[in-house]
C-alpha positions as CSV (number, residue, x, y, z in Angstrom):
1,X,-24.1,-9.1,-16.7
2,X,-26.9,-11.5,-15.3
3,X,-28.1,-14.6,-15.9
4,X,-31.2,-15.6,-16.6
5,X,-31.8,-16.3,-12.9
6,X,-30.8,-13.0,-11.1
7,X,-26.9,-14.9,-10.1
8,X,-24.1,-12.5,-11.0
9,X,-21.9,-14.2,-13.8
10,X,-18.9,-12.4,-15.3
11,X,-17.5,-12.6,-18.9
12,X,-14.0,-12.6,-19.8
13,X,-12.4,-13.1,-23.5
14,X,-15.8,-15.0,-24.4
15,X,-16.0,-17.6,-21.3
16,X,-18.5,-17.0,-18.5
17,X,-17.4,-17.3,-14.6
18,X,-19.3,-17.3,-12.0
19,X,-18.7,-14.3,-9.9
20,X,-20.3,-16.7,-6.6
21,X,-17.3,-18.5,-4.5
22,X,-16.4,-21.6,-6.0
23,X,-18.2,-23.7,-3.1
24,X,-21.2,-21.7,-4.1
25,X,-20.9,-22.8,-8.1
26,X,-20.3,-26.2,-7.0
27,X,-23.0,-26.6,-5.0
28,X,-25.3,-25.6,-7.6
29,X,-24.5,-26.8,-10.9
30,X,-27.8,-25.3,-12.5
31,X,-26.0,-21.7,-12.6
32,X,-25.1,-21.3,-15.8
33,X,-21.3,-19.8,-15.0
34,X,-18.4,-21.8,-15.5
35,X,-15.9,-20.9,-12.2
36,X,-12.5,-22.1,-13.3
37,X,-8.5,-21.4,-12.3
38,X,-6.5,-18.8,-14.6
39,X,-4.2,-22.1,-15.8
40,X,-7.4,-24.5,-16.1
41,X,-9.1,-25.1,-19.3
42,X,-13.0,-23.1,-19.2
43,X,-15.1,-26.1,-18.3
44,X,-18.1,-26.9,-20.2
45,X,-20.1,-27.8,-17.4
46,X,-19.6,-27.8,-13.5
47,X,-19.6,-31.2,-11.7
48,X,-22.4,-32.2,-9.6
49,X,-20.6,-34.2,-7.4
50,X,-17.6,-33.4,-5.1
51,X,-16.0,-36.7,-5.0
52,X,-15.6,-39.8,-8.0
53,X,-17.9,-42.5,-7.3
54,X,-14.9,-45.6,-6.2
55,X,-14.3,-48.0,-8.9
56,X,-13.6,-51.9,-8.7
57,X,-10.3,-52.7,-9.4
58,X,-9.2,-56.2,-10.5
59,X,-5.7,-56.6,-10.7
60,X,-4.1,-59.3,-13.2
61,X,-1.9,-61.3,-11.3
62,X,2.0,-60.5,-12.6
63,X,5.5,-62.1,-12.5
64,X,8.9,-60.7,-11.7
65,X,11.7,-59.6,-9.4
66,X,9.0,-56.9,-8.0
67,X,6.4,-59.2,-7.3
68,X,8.5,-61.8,-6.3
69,X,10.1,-59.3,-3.8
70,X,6.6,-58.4,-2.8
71,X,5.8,-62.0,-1.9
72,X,8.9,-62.1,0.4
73,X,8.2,-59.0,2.2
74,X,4.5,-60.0,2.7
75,X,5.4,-63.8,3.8
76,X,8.3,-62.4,6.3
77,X,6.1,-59.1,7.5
78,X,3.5,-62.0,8.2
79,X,5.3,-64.3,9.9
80,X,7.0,-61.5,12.6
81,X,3.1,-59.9,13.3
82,X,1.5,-64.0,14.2
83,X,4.9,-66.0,14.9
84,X,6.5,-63.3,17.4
85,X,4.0,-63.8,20.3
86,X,4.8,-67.5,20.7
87,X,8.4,-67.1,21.2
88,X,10.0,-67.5,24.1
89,X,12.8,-66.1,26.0
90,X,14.3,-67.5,29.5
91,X,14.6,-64.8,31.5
92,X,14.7,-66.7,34.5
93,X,11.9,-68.1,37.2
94,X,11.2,-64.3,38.1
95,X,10.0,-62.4,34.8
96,X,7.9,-63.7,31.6
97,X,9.1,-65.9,29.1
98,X,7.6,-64.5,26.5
99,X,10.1,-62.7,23.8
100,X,7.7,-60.2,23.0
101,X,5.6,-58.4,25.6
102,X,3.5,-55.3,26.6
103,X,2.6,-56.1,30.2
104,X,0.4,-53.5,31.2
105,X,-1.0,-54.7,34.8
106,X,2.9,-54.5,35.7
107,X,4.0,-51.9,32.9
108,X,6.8,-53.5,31.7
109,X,8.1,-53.7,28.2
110,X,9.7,-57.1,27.1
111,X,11.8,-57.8,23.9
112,X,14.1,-60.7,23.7
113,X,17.2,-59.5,26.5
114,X,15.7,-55.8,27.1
115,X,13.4,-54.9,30.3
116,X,12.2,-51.0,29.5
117,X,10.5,-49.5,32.4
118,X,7.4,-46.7,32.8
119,X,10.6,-44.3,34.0
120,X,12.3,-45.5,30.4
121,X,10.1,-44.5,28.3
122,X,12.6,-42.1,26.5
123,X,13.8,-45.8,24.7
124,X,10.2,-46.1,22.8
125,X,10.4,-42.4,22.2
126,X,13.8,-42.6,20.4
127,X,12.3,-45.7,18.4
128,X,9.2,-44.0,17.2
129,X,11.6,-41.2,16.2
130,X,13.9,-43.7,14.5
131,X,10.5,-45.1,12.9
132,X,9.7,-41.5,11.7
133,X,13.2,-40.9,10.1
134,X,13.4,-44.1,9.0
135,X,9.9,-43.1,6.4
136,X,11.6,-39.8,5.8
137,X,15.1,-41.6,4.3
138,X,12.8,-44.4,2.7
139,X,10.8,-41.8,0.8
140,X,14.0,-39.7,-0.1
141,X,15.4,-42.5,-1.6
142,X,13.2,-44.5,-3.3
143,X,9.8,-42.8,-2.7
144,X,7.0,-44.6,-1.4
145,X,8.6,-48.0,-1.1
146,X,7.0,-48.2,2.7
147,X,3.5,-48.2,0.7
148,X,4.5,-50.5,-1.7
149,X,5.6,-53.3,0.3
150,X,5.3,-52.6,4.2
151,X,2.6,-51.0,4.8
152,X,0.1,-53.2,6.5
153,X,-2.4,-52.1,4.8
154,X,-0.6,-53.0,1.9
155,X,0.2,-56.2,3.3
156,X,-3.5,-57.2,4.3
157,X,-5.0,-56.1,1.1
158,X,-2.4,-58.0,-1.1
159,X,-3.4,-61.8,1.2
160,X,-6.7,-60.9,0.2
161,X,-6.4,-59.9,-3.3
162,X,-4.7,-63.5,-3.5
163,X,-8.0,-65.1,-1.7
164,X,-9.8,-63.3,-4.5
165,X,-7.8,-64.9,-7.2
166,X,-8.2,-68.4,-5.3
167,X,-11.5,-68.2,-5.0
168,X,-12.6,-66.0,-7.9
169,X,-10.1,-66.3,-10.6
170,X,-7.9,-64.1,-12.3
171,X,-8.9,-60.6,-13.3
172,X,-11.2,-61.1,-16.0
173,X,-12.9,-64.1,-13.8
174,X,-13.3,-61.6,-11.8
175,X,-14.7,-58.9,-13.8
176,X,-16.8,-61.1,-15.4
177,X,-18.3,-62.2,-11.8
178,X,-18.8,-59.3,-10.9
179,X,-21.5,-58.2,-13.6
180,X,-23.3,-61.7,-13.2
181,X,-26.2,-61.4,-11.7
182,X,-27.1,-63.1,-8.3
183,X,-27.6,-66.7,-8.5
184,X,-26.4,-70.4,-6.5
185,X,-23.3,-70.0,-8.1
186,X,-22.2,-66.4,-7.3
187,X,-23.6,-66.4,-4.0
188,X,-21.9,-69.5,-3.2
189,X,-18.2,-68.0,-4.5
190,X,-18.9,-64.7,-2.5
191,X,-19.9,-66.7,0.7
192,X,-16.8,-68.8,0.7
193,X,-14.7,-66.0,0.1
194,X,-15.8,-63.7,2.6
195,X,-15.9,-66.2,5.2
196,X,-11.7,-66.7,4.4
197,X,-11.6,-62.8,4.8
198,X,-13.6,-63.0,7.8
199,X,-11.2,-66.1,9.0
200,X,-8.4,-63.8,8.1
201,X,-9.6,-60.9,9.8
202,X,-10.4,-62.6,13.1
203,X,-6.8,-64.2,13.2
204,X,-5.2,-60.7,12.8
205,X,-7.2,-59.6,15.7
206,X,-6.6,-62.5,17.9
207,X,-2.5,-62.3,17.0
208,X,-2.8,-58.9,18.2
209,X,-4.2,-59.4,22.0
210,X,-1.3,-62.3,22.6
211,X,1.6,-59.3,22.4
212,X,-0.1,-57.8,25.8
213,X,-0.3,-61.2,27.7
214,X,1.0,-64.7,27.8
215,X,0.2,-66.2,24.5
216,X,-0.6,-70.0,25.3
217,X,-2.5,-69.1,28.4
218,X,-4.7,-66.1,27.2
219,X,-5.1,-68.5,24.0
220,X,-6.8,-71.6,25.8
221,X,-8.5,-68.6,27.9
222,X,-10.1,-66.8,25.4
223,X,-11.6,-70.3,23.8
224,X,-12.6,-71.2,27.3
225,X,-14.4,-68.0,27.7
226,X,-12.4,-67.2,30.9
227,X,-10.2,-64.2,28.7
228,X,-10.9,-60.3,29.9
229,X,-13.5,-58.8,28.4
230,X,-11.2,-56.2,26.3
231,X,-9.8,-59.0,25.0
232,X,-13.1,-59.8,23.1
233,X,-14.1,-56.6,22.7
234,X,-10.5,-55.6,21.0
235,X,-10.7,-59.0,18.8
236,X,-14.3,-57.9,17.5
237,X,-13.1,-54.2,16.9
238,X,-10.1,-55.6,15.0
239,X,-11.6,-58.3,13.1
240,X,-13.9,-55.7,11.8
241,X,-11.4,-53.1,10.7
242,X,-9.3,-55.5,8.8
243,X,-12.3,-57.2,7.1
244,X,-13.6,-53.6,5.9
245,X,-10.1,-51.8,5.1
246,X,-8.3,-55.2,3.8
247,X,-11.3,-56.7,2.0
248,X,-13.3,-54.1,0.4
249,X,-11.5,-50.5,0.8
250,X,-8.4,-51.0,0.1
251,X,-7.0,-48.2,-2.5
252,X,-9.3,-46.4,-1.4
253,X,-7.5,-46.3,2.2
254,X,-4.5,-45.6,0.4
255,X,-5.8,-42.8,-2.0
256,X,-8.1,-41.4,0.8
257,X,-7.8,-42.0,4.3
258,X,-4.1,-42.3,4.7
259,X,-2.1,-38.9,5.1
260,X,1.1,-40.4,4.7
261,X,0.5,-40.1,0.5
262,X,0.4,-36.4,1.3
263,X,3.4,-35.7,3.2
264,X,5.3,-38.1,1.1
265,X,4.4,-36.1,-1.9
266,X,6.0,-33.0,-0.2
267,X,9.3,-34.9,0.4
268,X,9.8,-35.8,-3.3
269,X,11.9,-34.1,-5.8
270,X,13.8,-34.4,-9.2
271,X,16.2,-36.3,-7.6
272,X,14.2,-39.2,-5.8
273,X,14.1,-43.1,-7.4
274,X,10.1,-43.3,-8.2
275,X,8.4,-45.6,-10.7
276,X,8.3,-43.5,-13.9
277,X,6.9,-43.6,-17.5
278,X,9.2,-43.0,-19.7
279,X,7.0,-40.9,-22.3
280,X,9.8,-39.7,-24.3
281,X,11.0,-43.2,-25.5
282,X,7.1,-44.4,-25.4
283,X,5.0,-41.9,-27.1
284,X,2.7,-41.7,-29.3
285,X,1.3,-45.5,-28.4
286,X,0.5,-47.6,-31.2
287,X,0.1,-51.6,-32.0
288,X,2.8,-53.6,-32.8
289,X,1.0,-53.8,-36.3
290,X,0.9,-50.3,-36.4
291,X,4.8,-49.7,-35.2
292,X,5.6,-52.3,-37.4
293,X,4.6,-50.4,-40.8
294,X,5.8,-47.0,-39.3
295,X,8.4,-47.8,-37.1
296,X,9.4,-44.0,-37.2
297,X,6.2,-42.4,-36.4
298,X,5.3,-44.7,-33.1
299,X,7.0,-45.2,-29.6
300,X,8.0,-48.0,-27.9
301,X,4.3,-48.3,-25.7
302,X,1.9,-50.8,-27.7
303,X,-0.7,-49.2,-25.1
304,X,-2.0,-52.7,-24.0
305,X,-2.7,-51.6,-20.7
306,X,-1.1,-54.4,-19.3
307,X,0.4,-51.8,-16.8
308,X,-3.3,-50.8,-15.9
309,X,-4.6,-54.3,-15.2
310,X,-1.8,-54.9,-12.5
311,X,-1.8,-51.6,-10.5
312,X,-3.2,-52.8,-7.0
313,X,-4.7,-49.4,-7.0
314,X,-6.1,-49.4,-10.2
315,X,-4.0,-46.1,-11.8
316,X,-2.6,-45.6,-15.1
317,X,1.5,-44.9,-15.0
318,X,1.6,-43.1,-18.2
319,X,-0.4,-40.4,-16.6
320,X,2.3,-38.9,-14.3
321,X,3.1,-39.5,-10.8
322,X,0.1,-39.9,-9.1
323,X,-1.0,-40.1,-5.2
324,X,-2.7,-43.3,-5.6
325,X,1.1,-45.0,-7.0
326,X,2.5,-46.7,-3.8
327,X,5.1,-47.6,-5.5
328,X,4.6,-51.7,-5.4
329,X,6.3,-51.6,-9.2
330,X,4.5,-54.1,-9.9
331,X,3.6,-52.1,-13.8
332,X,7.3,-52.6,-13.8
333,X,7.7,-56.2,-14.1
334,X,4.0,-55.7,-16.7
335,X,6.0,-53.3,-19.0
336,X,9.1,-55.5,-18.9
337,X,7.3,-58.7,-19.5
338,X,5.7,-57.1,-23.0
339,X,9.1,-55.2,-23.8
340,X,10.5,-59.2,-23.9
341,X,7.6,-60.5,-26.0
342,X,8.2,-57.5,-28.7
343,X,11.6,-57.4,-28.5
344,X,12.2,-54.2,-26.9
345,X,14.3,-53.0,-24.3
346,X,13.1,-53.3,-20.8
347,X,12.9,-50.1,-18.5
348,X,9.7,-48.3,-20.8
349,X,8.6,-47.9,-16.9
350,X,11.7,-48.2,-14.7
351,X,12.5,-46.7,-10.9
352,X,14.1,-43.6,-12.5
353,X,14.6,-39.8,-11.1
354,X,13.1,-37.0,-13.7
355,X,16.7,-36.1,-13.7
356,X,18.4,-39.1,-15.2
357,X,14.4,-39.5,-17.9
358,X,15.7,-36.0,-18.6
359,X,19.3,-37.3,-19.4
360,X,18.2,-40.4,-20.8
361,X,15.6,-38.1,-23.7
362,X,18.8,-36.0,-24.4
363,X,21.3,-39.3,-25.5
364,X,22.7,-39.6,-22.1
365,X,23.7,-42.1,-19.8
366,X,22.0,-42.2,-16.3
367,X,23.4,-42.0,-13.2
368,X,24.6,-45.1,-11.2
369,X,22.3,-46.1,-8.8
370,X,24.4,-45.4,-5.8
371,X,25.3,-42.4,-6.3
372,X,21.5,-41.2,-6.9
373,X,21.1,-42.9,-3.4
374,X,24.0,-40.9,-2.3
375,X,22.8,-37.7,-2.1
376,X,23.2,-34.5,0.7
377,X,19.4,-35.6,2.0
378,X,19.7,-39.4,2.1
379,X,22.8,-39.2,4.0
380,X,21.6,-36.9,6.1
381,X,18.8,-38.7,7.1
382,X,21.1,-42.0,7.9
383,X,23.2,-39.9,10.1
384,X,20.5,-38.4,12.3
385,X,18.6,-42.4,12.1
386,X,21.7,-43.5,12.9
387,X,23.5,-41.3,15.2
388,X,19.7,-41.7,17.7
389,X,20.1,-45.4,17.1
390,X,23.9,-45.6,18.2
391,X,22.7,-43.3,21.1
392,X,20.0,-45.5,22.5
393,X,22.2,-48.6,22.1
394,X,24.8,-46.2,24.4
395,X,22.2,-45.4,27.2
396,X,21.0,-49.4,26.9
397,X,24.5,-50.7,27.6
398,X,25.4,-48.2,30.5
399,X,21.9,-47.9,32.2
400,X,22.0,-49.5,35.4
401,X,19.8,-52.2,36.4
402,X,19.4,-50.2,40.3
403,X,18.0,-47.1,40.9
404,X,17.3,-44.9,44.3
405,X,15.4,-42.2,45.4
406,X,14.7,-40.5,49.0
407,X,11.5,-38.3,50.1
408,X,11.7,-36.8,53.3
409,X,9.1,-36.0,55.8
410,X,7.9,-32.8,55.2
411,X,5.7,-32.6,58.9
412,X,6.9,-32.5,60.7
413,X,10.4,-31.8,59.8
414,X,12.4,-33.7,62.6
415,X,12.1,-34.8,66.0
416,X,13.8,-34.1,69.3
417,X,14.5,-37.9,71.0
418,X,14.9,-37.5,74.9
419,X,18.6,-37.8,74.8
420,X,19.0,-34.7,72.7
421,X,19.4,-36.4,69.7
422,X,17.6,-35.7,66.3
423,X,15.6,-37.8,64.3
424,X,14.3,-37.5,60.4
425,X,12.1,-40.1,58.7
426,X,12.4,-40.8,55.0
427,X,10.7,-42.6,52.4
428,X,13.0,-44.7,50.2
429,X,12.2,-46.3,46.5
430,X,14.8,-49.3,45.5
431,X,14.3,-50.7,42.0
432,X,15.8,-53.9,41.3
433,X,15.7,-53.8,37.3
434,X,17.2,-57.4,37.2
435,X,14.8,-60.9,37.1
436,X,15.4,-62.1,40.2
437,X,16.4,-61.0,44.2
438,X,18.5,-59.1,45.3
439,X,20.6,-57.5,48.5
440,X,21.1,-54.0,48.5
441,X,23.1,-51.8,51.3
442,X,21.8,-49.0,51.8
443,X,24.4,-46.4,53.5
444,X,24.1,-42.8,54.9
445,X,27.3,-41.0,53.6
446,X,28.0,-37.7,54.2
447,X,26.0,-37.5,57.5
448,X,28.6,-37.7,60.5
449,X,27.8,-40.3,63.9
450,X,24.6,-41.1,61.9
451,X,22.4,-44.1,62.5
452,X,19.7,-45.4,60.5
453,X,16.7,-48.0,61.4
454,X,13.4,-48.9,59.4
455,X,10.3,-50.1,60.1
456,X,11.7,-53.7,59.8
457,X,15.0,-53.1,61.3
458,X,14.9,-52.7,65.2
459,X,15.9,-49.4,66.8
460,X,18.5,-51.2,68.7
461,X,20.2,-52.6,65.1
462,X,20.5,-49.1,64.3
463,X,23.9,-48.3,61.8
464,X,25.2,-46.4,59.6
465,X,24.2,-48.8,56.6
466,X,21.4,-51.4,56.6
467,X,20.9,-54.7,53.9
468,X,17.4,-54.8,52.4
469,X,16.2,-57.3,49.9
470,X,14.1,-56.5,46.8
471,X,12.2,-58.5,44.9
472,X,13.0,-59.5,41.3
473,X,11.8,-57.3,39.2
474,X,10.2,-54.5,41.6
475,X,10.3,-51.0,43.5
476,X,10.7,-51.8,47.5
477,X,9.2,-49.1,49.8
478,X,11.4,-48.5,52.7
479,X,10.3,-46.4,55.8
480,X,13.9,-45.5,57.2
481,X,14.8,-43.1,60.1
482,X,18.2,-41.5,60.2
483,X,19.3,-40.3,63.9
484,X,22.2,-37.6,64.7
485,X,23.6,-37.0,67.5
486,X,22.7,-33.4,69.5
487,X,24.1,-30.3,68.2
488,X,24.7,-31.8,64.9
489,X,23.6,-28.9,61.9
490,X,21.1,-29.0,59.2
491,X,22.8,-30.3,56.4
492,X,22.9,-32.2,52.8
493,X,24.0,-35.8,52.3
494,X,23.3,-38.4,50.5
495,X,21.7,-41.9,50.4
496,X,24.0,-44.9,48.7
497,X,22.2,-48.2,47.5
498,X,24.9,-51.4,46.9
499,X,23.7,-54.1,44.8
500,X,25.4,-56.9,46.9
501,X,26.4,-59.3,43.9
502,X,28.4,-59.6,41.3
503,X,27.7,-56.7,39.6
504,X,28.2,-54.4,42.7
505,X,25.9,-51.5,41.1
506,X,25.5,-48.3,43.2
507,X,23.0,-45.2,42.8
508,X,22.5,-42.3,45.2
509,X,19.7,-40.1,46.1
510,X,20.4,-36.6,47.3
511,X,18.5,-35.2,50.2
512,X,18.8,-32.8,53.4
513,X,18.7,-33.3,57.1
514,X,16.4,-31.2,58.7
515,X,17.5,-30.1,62.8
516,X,16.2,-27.4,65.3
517,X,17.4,-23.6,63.5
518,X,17.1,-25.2,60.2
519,X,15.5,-22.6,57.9
């Protein structure tokens, strides 16, 4: 069959489809063919648009146990993020005394008592892995609780949704501002708040520059105009980012631009603790009023939309799980607060698993909640987390603060002294790991009637083991020659490094002794 202009549509039991792709049908809603899925309903028009137009959503400020837990987490994830750079930690007269810090002219790694190295880096890879896993057994247990309350970006959007209620009022204030038109008054509102998000926005920035240098003095620098350039340059690009995502995206970071929503969707199942409508007990909605006169015929859901109004993202619960939930429960404490007021039992939306809604429709009790926690999958995931957090803790404790290593000459090889004797020359690496100087010996073991100088060490001092000291905190480069007596073989051995103090740590670097017939 065709339509009236020339496109090939196709008809099956009475409905018309489109026989174009469905990018093609989309993209031109004037074809008359309605393209649809087998388990879709035939659509009576196609959409013009490929994406909904973003809605404003005011939220109605709640009380409960949720939002109350919500105000801790976001007072406490605060505090760590702007308070943490201005502690300090005595490491002694040698390192920083900053608790926190990324020092990246002398790539070093400070928190509190641990020093990680560039060489170390296996430690940050085993926490980003824990950080990983950690998501993973969040999710399996309680779903998208990370969203709901750690997230920085749900952090950041919840101090300014506050700022909105300070300076704007509560929801309907805020609805009701928003239709005004433009006048002194709105302009005035608007200004004010935007310059607290904007004061907001630049603090975030600035908070985030003191973790990769000394707090107080990059502080009174930046000010001064004497700071880096980066460090403005980072400041501007941060202040920006949080003004735009924090102030004005919001959901629709959540909803849109984050994947995390997606994956997390993929680790759910019947068996995970999400925020859930409870349609059996609450279906079909009616008012009070209405309940009240057929008690029989309506559920326990009034449908004030009470649930709606607080949803930081602007969702309805009762539809289903949903990507834009983050799980904040905040509906939760709404529902429970009306179920009071009417006399109903609380938990209409509860954190429930569809197994124990399915258990609860049938008559039955639910499960405890610690043994829907403890399940084959969250316990799994707290082993693995675990087992790489016990491990790092391990290597931490038995890593040693002294570390060698030895580079021969590769050309030439050796030398022939005039006495017969041969000579190699070496490059040496000592790291001193510890905050302040240190002796090392450094011996030649393995190598017999062997005598070793340096470049700082006269010929004439020559022996079998030499003291050098290194620095606090630093690699010393050590140019050492190691002479054998005539006729002695190519052979291995080894270089040993003494810390001389209390500690007495030792490390050894394997290498070879190159002589005449070596091959």
């Amino acid at each position: 069959m065709k339509h009236r202009d020339g496109k090939n549509v196709l008809k099956e039991d009475g409905v018309a489809k489109s026989g174009d792709p469905v990018s093609s049908a989309v993209a031109e809603p004037e074809a008359g063919g309605e393209r649809h899925e087998p388990h879709e309903p035939p659509r009576e028009h196609l959409p013009s648009k490929l994406f909904e137009k973003s809605k404003q959503v005011h939220n109605k400020r709640i009380d409960g146990r949720f939002r109350r837990f919500k105000w801790a987490m976001m007072l406490v994830t605060l505090a760590i993020y702007y308070v943490t750079p201005w502690i300090r930690w005595d490491r002694g007269p040698y390192a920083p005394d900053q608790a926190v810090l990324i020092d990246l002219a002398n790539r070093r790694f400070y928190m509190f008592g641990i020093e990680i190295w560039p060489h170390e880096f296996y430690f940050i890879a085993g926490l980003l892995i824990m950080a990983g896993l950690g998501l993973f057994l969040v999710t399996s247990a309680v779903g998208r609780a990370w969203c709901g309350y750690a997230c920085p970006q749900t952090v950041w959007t919840d101090l300014f949704q506050h700022v909105d209620r300070l300076v704007d009022g509560d929801r309907n204030a805020r609805i009701r501002l928003d239709a005004a038109p433009w006048g002194p008054k709105k302009a005035a509102k608007r200004g004010f708040k935007w310059s607290l998000y904007l004061a907001i926005s630049f603090v975030t920035g600035g908070a985030w520059i003191l973790y990769f240098a000394d707090a107080p003095t990059l502080f009174g620098n930046f000010f001064g105009g004497e700071a880096p350039p980066v460090a403005y340059i980072t400041v501007a690009i941060l202040t920006f980012t949080t003004f735009a995502l924090g102030g004005f995206m919001r959901e629709q970071v959540c909803i849109y631009m984050c994947p995390w929503p997606r994956i997390q969707t993929a680790m759910l199942d019947e068996k995970s603790l999400v925020v859930t409508y409870k349609d059996w007990r609450g279906e079909p909605r009616g008012s009070v009023k209405k309940a009240q006169k057929d008690p029989e015929h309506f559920g326990d859901c009034i449908d004030c939309n009470l649930c709606v109004a607080v949803c930081p993202t602007g969702i309805d619960i009762r539809e289903g799980p949903q990507i834009g939930c983050i799980t904040c429960a905040l509906c939760i404490d709404a529902c429970d607060k009306v179920m009071a007021d009417i006399g109903r039992p609380r938990g209409l939306i509860d954190y429930a698993t569809l197994d124990d809604c399915e258990r609860e429709a049938r008559g039955e009790e639910p499960r405890p909640i610690w043994k829907t926690l403890l399940r084959p999958r969250t316990i799994a995931y707290f082993l693995i987390w675990g087992s790489i957090g016990l491990a790092l803790l391990f290597a931490l404790g038995v890593r040693s603060h002294t570390e060698l290593t030895a580079s021969p000459d590769r050309n030439p090889p050796f030398m022939l002294m005039s006495d017969g004797s041969v000579r190699n020359s070496y490059t040496l690496r000592l790291r001193n790991m510890e905050s302040r100087p240190r002796d090392m010996e450094i011996a030649v073991e393995g190598l017999p009637g062997a005598l070793m100088w340096s470049d700082t060490i006269r010929r004439d001092d020559a022996a079998a083991s030499q003291t050098v000291t290194v620095a606090a905190d630093q690699i010393e480069t050590v140019r050492a020659y190691v002479m054998v007596p005539e006729g002695t073989p190519a052979q291995d051995f080894v270089f040993r490094v003494t810390s001389l103090d209390e500690q007495r740590e030792t490390d050894t670097a394997e290498t070879r002794f190159s002589a005449p017939g070596d091959e």
